[in-house]
LOKOLNU-763229 format. One line per field, with one value per residue (C-alpha): chain; residue number from 1; x, y, z. Coordinates in pm, 1 decimal. Layout:
% LOKOLNU-763229
kette c(A	...) .
nr c(NUM	...) .
x c(X	...) .
y c(Y	...) .
z c(Z	...) .
***
This chain:
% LOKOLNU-763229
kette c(A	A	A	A	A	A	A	A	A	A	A	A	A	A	A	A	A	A	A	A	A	A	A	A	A	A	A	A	A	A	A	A	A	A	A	A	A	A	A	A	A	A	A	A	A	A	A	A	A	A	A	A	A	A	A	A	A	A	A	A	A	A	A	A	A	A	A	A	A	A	A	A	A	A	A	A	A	A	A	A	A	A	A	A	A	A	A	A	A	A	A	A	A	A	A	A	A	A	A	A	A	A	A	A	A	A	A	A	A	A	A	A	A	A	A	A	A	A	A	A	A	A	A	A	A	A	A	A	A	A	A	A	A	A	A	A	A	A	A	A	A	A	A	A	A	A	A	A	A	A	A	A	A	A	A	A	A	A	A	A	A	A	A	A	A	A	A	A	A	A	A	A	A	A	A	A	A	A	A	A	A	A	A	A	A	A	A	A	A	A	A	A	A	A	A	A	A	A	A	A	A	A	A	A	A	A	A	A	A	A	A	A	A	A	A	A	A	A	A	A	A	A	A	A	A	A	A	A	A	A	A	A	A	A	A	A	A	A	A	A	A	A	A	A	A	A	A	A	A	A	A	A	A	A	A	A	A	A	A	A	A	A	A	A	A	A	A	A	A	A	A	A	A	A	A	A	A	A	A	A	A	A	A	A	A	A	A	A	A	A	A	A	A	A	A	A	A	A	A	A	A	A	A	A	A	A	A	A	A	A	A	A	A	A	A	A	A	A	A	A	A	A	A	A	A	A	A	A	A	A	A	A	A	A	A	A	A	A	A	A	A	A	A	A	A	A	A	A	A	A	A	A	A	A	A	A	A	A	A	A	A	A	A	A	A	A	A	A	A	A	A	A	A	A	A	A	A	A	A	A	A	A	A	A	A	A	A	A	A	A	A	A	A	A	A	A	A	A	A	A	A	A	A	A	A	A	A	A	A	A	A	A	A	A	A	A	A	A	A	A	A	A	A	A	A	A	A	A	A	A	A) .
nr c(1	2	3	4	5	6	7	8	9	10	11	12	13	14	15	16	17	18	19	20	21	22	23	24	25	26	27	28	29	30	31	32	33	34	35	36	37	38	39	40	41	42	43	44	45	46	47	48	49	50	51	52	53	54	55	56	57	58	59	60	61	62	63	64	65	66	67	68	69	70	71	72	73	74	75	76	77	78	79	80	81	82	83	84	85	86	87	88	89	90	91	92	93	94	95	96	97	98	99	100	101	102	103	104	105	106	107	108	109	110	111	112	113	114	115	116	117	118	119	120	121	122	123	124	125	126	127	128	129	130	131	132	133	134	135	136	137	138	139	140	141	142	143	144	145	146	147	148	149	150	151	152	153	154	155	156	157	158	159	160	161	162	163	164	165	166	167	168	169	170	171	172	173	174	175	176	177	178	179	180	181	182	183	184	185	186	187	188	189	190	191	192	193	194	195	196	197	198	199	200	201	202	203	204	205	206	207	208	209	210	211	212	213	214	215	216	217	218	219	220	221	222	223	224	225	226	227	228	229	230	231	232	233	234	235	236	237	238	239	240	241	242	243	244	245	246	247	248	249	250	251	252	253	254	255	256	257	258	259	260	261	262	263	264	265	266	267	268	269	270	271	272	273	274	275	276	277	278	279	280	281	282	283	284	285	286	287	288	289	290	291	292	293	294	295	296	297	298	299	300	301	302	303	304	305	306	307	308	309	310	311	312	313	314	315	316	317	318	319	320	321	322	323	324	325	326	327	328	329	330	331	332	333	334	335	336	337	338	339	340	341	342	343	344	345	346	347	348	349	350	351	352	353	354	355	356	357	358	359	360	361	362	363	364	365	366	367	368	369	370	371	372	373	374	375	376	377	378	379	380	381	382	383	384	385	386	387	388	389	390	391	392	393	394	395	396	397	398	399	400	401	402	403	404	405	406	407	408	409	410	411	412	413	414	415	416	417	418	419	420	421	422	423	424	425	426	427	428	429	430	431) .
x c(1122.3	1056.3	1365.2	1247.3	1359.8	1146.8	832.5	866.7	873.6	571.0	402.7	517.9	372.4	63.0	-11.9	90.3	-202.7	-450.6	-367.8	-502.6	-794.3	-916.5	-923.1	-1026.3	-843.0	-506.4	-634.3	-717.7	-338.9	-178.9	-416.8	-253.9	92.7	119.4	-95.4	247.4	475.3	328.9	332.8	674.5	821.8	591.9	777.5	1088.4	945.1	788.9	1114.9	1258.9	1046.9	993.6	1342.6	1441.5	1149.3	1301.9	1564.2	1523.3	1448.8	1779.9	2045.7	1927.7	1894.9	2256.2	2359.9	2242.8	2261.2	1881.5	1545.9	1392.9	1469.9	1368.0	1002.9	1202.5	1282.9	882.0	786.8	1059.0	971.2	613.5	615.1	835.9	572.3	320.1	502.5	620.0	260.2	150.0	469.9	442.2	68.1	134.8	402.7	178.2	-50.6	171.7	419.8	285.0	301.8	623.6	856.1	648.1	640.1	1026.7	1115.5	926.2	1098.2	1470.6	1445.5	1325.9	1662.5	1869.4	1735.6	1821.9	2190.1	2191.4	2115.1	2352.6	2631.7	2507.0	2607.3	2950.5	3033.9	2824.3	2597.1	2251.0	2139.5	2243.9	1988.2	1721.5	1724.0	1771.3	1502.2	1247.5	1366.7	1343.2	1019.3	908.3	965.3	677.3	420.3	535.0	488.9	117.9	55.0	148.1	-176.4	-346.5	-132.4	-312.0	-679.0	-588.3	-691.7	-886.0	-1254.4	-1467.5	-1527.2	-1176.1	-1042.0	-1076.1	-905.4	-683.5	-542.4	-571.1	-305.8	-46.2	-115.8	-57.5	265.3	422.1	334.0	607.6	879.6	736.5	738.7	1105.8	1230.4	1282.1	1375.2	1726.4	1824.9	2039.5	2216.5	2224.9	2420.7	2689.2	2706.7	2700.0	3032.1	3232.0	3213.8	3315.0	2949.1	2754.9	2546.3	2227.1	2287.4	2280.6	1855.6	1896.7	2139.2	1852.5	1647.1	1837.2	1907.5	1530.3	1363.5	1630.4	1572.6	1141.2	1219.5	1401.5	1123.1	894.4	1095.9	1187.0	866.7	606.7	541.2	315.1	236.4	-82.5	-193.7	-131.7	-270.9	-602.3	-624.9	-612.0	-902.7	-1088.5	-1011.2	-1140.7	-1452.7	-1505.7	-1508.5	-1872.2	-2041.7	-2202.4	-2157.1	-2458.0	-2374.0	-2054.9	-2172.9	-2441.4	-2087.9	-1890.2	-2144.6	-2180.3	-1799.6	-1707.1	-1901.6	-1753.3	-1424.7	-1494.3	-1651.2	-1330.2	-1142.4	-1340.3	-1308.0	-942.3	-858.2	-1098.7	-982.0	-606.2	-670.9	-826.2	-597.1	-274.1	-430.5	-518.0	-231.0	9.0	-69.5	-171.4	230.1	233.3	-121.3	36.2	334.6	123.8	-15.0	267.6	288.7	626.7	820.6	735.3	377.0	382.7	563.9	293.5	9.0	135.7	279.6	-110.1	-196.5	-2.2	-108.3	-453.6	-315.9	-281.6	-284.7	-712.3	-638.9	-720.1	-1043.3	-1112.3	-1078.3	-1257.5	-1593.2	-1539.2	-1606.9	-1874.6	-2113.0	-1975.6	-1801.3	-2051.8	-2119.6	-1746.2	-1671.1	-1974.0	-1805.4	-1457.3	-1716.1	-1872.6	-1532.3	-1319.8	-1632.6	-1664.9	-1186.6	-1274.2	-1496.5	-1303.3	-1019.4	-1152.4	-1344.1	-1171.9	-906.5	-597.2	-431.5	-558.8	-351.4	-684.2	-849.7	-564.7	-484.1	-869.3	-913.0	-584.4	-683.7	-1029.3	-867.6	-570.3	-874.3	-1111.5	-848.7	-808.7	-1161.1	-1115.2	-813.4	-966.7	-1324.1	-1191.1	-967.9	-1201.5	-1439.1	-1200.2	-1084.6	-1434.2	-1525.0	-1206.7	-1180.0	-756.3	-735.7	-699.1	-718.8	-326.1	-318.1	-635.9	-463.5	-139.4	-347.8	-573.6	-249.1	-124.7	-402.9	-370.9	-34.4	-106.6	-417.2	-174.6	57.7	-207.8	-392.2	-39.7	17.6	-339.4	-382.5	-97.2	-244.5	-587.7	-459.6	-237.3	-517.1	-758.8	-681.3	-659.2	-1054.2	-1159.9	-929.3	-1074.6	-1419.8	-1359.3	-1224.3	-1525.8	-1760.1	-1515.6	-1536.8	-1928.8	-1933.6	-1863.9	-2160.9	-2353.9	-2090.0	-2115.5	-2495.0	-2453.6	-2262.4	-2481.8	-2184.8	-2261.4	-2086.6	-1895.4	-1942.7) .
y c(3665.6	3642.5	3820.5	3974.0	3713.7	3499.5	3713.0	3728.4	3349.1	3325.7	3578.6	3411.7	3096.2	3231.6	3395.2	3095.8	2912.1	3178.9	3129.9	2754.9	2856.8	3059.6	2887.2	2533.5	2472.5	2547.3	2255.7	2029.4	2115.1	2041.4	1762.2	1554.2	1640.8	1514.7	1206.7	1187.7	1212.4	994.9	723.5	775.3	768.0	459.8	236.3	267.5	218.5	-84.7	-196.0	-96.6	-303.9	-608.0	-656.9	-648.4	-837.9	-1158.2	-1222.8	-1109.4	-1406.7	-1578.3	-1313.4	-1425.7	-1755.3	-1735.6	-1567.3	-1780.0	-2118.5	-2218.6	-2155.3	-2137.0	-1742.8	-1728.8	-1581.0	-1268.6	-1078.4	-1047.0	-954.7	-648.6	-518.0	-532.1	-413.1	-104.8	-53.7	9.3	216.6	423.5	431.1	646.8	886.7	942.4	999.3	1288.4	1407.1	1475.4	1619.4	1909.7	1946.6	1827.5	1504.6	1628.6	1602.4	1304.0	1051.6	1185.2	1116.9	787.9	680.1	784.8	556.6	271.8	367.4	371.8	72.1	-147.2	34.5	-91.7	-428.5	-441.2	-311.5	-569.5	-867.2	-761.2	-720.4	-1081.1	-838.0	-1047.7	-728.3	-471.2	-681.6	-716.8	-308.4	-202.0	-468.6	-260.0	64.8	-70.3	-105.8	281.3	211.4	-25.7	181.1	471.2	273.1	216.2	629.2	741.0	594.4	917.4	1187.6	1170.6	1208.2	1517.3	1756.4	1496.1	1584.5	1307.6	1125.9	1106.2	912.5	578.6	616.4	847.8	557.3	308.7	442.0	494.5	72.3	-37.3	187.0	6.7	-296.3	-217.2	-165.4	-508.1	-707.1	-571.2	-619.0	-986.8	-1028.3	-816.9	-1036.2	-1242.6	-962.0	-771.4	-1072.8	-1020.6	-676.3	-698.0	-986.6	-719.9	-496.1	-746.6	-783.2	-1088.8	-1181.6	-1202.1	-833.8	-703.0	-671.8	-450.2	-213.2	-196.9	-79.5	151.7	328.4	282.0	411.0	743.0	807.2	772.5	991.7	1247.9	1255.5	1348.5	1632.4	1785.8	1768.3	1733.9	2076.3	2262.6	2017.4	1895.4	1838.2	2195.6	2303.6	2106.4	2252.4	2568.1	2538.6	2364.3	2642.4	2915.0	2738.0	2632.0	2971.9	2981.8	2663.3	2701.8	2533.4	2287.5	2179.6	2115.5	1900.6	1675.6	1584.8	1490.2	1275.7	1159.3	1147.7	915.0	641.0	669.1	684.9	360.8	181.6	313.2	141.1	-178.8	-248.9	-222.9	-364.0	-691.7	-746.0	-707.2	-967.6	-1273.2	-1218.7	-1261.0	-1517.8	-1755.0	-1659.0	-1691.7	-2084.8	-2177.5	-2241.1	-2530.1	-2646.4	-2685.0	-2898.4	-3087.9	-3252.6	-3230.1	-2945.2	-2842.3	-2545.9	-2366.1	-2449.8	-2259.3	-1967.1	-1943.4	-1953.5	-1668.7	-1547.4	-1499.2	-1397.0	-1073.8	-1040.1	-1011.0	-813.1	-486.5	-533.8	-482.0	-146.9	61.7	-128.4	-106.6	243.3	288.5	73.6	246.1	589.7	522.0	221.5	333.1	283.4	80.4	-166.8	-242.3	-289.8	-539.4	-666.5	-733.0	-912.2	-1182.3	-1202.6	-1353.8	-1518.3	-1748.3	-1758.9	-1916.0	-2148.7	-2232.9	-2291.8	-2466.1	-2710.6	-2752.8	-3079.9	-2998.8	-3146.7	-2910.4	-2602.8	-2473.0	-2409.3	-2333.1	-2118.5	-1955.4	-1923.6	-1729.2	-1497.9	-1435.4	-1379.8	-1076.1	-970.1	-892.6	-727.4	-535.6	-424.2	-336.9	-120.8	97.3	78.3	194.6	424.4	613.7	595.1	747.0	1006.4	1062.7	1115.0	1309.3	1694.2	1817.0	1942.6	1559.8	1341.6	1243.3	1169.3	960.3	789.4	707.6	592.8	321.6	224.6	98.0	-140.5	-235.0	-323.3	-502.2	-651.4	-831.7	-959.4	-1078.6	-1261.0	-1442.2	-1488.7	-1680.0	-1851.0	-2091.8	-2158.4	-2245.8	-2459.6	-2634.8	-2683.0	-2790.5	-2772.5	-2481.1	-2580.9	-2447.1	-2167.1	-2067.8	-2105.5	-1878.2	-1650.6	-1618.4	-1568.0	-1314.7	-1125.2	-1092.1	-884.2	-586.2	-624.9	-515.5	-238.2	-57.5	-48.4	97.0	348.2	451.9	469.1	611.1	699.0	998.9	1244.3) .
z c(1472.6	1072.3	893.3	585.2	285.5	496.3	514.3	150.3	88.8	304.2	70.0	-241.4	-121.9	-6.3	-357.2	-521.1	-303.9	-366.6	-773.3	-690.2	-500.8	-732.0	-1029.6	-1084.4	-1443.7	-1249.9	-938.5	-1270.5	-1421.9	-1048.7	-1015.3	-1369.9	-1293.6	-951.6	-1057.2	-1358.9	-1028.0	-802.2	-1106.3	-1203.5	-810.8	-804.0	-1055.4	-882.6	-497.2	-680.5	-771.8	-436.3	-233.0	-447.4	-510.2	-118.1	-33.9	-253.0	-80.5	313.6	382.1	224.4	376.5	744.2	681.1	533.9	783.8	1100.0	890.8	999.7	828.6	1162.8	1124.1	754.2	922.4	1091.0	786.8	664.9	1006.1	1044.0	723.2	775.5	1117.1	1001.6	776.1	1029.3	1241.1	941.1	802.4	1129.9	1116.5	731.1	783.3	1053.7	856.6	544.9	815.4	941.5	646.6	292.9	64.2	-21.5	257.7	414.9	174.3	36.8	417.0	386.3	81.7	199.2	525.0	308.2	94.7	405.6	540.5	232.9	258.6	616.0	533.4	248.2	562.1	776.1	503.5	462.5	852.0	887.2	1177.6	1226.9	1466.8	1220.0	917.4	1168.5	1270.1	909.3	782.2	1061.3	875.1	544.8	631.4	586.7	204.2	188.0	399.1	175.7	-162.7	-6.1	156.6	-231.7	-397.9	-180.6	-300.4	-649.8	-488.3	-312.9	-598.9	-793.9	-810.1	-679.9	-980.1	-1019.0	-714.7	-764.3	-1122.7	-908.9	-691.5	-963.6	-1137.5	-837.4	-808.0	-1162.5	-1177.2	-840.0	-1047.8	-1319.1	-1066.9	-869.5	-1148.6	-1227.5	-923.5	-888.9	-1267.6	-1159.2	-879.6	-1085.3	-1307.7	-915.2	-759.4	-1025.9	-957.9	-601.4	-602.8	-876.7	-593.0	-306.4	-211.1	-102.3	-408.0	-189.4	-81.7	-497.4	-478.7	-118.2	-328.9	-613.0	-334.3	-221.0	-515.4	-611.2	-302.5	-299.1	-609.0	-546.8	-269.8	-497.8	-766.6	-480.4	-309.9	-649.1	-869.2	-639.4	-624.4	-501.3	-278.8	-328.2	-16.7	94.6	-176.6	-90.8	267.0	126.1	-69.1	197.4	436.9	214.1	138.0	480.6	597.8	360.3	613.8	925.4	1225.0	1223.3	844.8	960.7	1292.7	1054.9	802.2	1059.3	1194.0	846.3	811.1	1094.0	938.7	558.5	747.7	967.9	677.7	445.2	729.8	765.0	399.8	368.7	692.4	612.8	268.3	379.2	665.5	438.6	176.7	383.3	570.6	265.0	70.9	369.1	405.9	43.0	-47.9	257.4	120.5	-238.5	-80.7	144.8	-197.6	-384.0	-603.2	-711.2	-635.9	-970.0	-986.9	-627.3	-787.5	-1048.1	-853.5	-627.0	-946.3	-1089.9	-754.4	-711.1	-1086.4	-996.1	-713.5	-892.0	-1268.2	-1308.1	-1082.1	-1411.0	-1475.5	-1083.9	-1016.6	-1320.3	-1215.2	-886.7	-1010.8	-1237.1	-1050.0	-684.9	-393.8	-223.8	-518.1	-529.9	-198.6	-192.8	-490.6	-299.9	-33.0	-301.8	-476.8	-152.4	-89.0	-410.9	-409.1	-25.7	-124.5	-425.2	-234.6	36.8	-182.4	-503.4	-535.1	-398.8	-673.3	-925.9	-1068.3	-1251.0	-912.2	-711.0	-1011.4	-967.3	-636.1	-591.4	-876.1	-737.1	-344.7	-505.0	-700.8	-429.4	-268.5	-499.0	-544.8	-99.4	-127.8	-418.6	-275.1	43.7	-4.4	-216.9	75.4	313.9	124.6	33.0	435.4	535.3	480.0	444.6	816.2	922.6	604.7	604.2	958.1	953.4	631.2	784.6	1086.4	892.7	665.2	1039.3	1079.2	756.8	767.9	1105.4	1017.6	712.5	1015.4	1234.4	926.1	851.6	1163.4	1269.9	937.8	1034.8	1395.5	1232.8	952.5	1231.0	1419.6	1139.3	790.9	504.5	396.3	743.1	695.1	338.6	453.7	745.7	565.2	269.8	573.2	766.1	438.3	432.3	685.7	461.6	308.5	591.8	712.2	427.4	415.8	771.4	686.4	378.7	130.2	-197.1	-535.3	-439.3	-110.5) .
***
C-alpha cells in the first residue's frame, strides 16, 4: 500500500514529466544538459577502461609466470561486457539511464578494486572473476553514447552520439599516459606497481557512475517514454502495425551495421601486430600504427555524426562499407615492410568503424520507439561485443591457416554486404 509521502513523490514526478511533455524548449534544455553529463561521465569511463585495459594482460602473466595466459584477461573483460551490455540495457528499460548505466559504471569500479585485491593476496581466480566484472565498465562506456539521443530531435542524433565518443577519447588517451606516475603510487601504498592503472579505474568508473546518479536528472529516458506515451495515445492501430513493420528492418539493418563493422575491425586489427613482427617491425612502430588506429577510432566522431545528420544514415553506413573495403585491400596488398601503408590501412579500417557505430546507432534509435529502445540497445551492444570476440578469435585461425592477405581480403568483401542490407531495409536520413 502507497503511504502518503510516497503518493506525493509520485505526483511530483508525474508533474515534473507533464512540464516536459508539454513544452518542447524544456525537452531541448534537458536534451543539452544530459548530452554535458553524458560527456563529462565519459572522460573518466574513458580513463577507467583504457587504463585497466593496459596492463590486464601483465598482472596475469605476472602472476602465473607464462604468456600463454596473457589472452585470458581481454577475453574476461570483453565477455563481461556482453553480459553487462544485456543487463544495463533492461535496466534502462524498466528503471531509467540513471540507475542503469550508474549501476553499470559502479561494477566496472568494483571490478578494477577486485583485481587490485587479487594482486596483493597473489589470487589468479579472484583477477579472472573481477576482470569478468570489470567488464560492465566497458559495455557501459559503449550504452552511454544513447543516453544523449533520447531527447535529441532526429537531426540531432548522430552529432548526439558523436560527442559521447570523442569525450571517452580524452579519458582513453589519458589513461595509459598515468600508468607510470600510477605504479609509483600504487608501491607508496604497498601495492604491486602493475595494479596502480586498476586503482585509476576504479576511482574513474565510481566517480562516472556518480556523475550519472547525481546530475542525470530527470532521466532522460523516462522522460522520452513519457512523451511517446502521450503522443501515442493520438495513432491508430494500423499506423502503428505498418511502423513496426517498418521498424524491424531499421532495427536489423542498425544491427547489421554495427555488428559487421565491429567484426572486421577486430579481426584485422587483432592479427596486424603478429603481421608487423612477422617482417620485422619493431615494437614501437607496432604501437604507432595501433596508436593511429584507435586515433581514427573515435577522434573524426564530431565530423561523423555531423555528415551523418546532414547526407544520412544510409550514405554513411555505405560509406563504412567502401572504407574497410579499400583499408582490406590496402592491407592485404601493400608491402609488408611499409609503415606508410600499414600506417593507411589501419587508419582507413578504425575509420570505417567509425562511420558503422554512428551510422548504426542512429539507425536503431531511429527504428525503436522508448517502450523497448534500451532493451533492444543493450541487446545489439551484446552482439557487438561478441561479434568483437568471435572476429579476434577467427582472425588468428585464418591467418594460421593462410596468411593476413587472405584475412584482409575477406574481410573488405565481408564488409560489402552492408551495402545491400541497408538498401533492403530502405534506410533514410532520419525516421
Amino acid at each position: 500500500m502507497l503511504t502518503k509521502e510516497r503518493l506525493k513523490v509520485l505526483d511530483v514526478q508525474s508533474a515534473s514529466l507533464q512540464s516536459y511533455i508539454s513544452s518542447s524548449e524544456k525537452q531541448q534544455q534537458l536534451y543539452k544538459r544530459t548530452l554535458m553529463v553524458v560527456v563529462i561521465s565519459q572522460i573518466f569511463g574513458g580513463a577507467g577502461l583504457a587504463a585497466g585495459v593496459t596492463v590486464g594482460a601483465l598482472i596475469a602473466q605476472d602472476m602465473l609466470g607464462t604468456d600463454s595466459v596473457t589472452g585470458i584477461p581481454t577475453a574476461l573483460f570483453t565477455l563481461g561486457s556482453a553480459g553487462a551490455a544485456l543487463l544495463v540495457g533492461r535496466l534502462s528499460q524498466r528503471f531509467g539511464r540513471r540507475p542503469g548505466l550508474a549501476a553499470g559504471f559502479l561494477a566496472g569500479g568494483i571490478g578494477a578494486i577486485g583485481v587490485v585485491v587479487s594482486s596483493l593476496i597473489n589470487s589468479i581466480l579472484l583477477l579472472f572473476i573481477s576482470l569478468l566484472i570489470y567488464g560492465a565498465g566497458t559495455a557501459t562506456n559503449l550504452q552511454a553514447r544513447y543516453a544523449g539521443t533520447d531527447l535529441a530531435n532526429p537531426t540531432q542524433r548522430a552529432k548526439a552520439i558523436s560527442m559521447a565518443m570523442v569525450s571517452t577519447t580524452f579519458g582513453a588517451v589519458a589513461g595509459p599516459n598515468l600508468v607510470d606516475v600510477m605504479g609509483e603510487f600504487a608501491i607508496s601504498i604497498g601495492i604491486p606497481a602493475l595494479a596502480g592503472p586498476f586503482i585509476l579505474a576504479a576511482a574513474a568508473y565510481i566517480l562516472a557512475g556518480f556523475v550519472l546518479f547525481i546530475f542525470l536528472r530527470p532521466d532522460p529516458f523516462m522522460v522520452a517514454k513519457a512523451i511517446s506515451d502521450a503522443q501515442s495515445k493520438t495513432n491508430h492501430l494500423e499506423e502503428s502495425s505498418n511502423l513496426l513493420s517498418v521498424n524491424r528492418r531499421g532495427i536489423f539493418a542498425g544491427a547489421a551495421v554495427m555488428v559487421l563493422t565491429q567484426f572486421v575491425m577486430m579481426a584485422i586489427m587483432t592479427m596486424t601486430p603478429i603481421h608487423m613482427g612477422h617482417h620485422g617491425h619493431a615494437l614501437n612502430e607496432v604501437g604507432l600504427v595501433i596508436g593511429f588506429h584507435i586515433g581514427a577510432m573515435f577522434l573524426p566522431s564530431l565530423v561523423t555524426g555531423l555528415l551523418v545528420d546532414k547526407i544520412g544514415r544510409a550514405a554513411m553506413a555505405i560509406a563504412s562499407a567502401i572504407t574497410l573495403l579499400v583499408s582490406g585491400i590496402l592491407a592485404a596488398t601493400g608491402p609488408a615492410d611499409s609503415m606508410a601503408v600499414l600506417n593507411i590501412a589501419l587508419v582507413l579500417l578504425g575509420l570505417g568503424w567509425n562511420f558503422g557505430l554512428i551510422s548504426g546507432t542512429a539507425i536503431l534509435v531511429d527504428s525503436t520507439s522508448p517502450s523497448t529502445r534500451a532493451k533492444t540497445q543493450g541487446s545489439i551492444d551484446l552482439w557487438i561485443a561478441l561479434s568483437g570476440v568471435l572476429g579476434g578469435g577467427i582472425s588468428g585461425i585464418v591467418v594460421a591457416h593462410s596468411s593476413y592477405a587472405a584475412l584482409s581480403i575477406a574481410g573488405a568483401v565481408l564488409s560489402l554486404l552492408l551495402i545491400p542490407i541497408v538498401i533492403w531495409a530502405g534506410i533514410h536520413q532520419t525516421k
